[in-house]
C-alpha positions as CSV (number, residue, x, y, z in Angstrom):
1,X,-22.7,-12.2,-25.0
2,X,-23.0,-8.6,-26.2
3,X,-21.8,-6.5,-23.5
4,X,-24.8,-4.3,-23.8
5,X,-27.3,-6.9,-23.0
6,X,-25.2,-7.8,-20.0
7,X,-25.3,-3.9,-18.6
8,X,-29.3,-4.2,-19.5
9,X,-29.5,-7.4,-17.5
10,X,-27.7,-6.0,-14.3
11,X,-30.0,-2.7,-14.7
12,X,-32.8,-5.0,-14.5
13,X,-31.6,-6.7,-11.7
14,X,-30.9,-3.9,-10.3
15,X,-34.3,-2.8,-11.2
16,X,-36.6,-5.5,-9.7
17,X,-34.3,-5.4,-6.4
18,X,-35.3,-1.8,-5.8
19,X,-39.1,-2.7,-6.3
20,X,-38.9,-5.6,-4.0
21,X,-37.3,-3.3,-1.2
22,X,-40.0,-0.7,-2.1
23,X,-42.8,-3.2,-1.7
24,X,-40.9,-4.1,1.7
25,X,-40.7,-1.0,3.1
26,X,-44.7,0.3,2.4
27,X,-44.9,-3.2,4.4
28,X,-43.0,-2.0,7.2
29,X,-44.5,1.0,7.0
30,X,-47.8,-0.7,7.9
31,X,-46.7,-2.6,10.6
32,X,-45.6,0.3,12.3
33,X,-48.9,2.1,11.8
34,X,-50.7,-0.4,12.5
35,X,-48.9,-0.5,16.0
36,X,-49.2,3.2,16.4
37,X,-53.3,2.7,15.8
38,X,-52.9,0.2,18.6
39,X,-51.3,2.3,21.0
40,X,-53.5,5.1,20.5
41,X,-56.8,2.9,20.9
42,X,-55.6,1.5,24.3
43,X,-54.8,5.1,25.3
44,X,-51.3,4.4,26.2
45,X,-51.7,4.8,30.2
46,X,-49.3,6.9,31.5
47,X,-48.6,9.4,28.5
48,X,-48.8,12.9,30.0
49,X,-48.1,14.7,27.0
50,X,-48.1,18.4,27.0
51,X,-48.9,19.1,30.7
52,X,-45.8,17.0,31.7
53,X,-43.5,14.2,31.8
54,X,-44.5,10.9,32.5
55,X,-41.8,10.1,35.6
56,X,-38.7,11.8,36.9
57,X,-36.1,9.5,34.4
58,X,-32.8,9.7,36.2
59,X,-31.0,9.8,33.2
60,X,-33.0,12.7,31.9
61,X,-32.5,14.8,35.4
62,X,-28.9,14.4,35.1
63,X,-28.5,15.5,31.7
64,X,-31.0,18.8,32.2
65,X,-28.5,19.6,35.4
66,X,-25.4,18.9,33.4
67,X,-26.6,21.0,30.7
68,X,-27.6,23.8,33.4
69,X,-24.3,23.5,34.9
70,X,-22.8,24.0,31.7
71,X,-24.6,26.8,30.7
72,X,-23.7,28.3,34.1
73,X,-20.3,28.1,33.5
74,X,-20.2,29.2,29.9
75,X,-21.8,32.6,31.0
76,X,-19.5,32.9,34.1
77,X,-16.4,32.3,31.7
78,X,-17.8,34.3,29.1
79,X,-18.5,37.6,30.9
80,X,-15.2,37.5,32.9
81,X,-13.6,37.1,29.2
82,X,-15.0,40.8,28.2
């Protein structure tokens, strides 16, 4: 076997693998849109978008006053620094 036809052979390979994940992908791609139509159409109940969150999320609330408590100390540590 000529070495060269072997390389060629794996490039093919190679080759139609890529197109079968392509093909797999645009499929999940589809799905998810398809889902995301669905969602949309049944108007999602509860979504408040831009006016506000949807619930108080406990894990959210602690994270935003961590982040502020952070913050506060950052700037009290900084300015006493200078």
């Amino acid at each position: 076997m000529d070495p060269g036809s072997f390389v060629a052979e794996i490039i093919t390979i190679i080759g139609y693998v890529m197109i079968f994940l392509g093909v797999y992908k645009i499929f999940q791609i589809s799905s998810t849109l398809g889902e995301i139509k669905e969602l949309l159409k049944n108007g999602q109940h509860g979504f408040a978008g831009p006016t506000g969150p949807v619930g108080a999320d406990p894990a959210e609330a602690y994270a935003e006053n961590l982040l502020r408590a952070v913050n506060q100390e950052h700037v009290g540590t900084s300015t006493e620094r200078a």
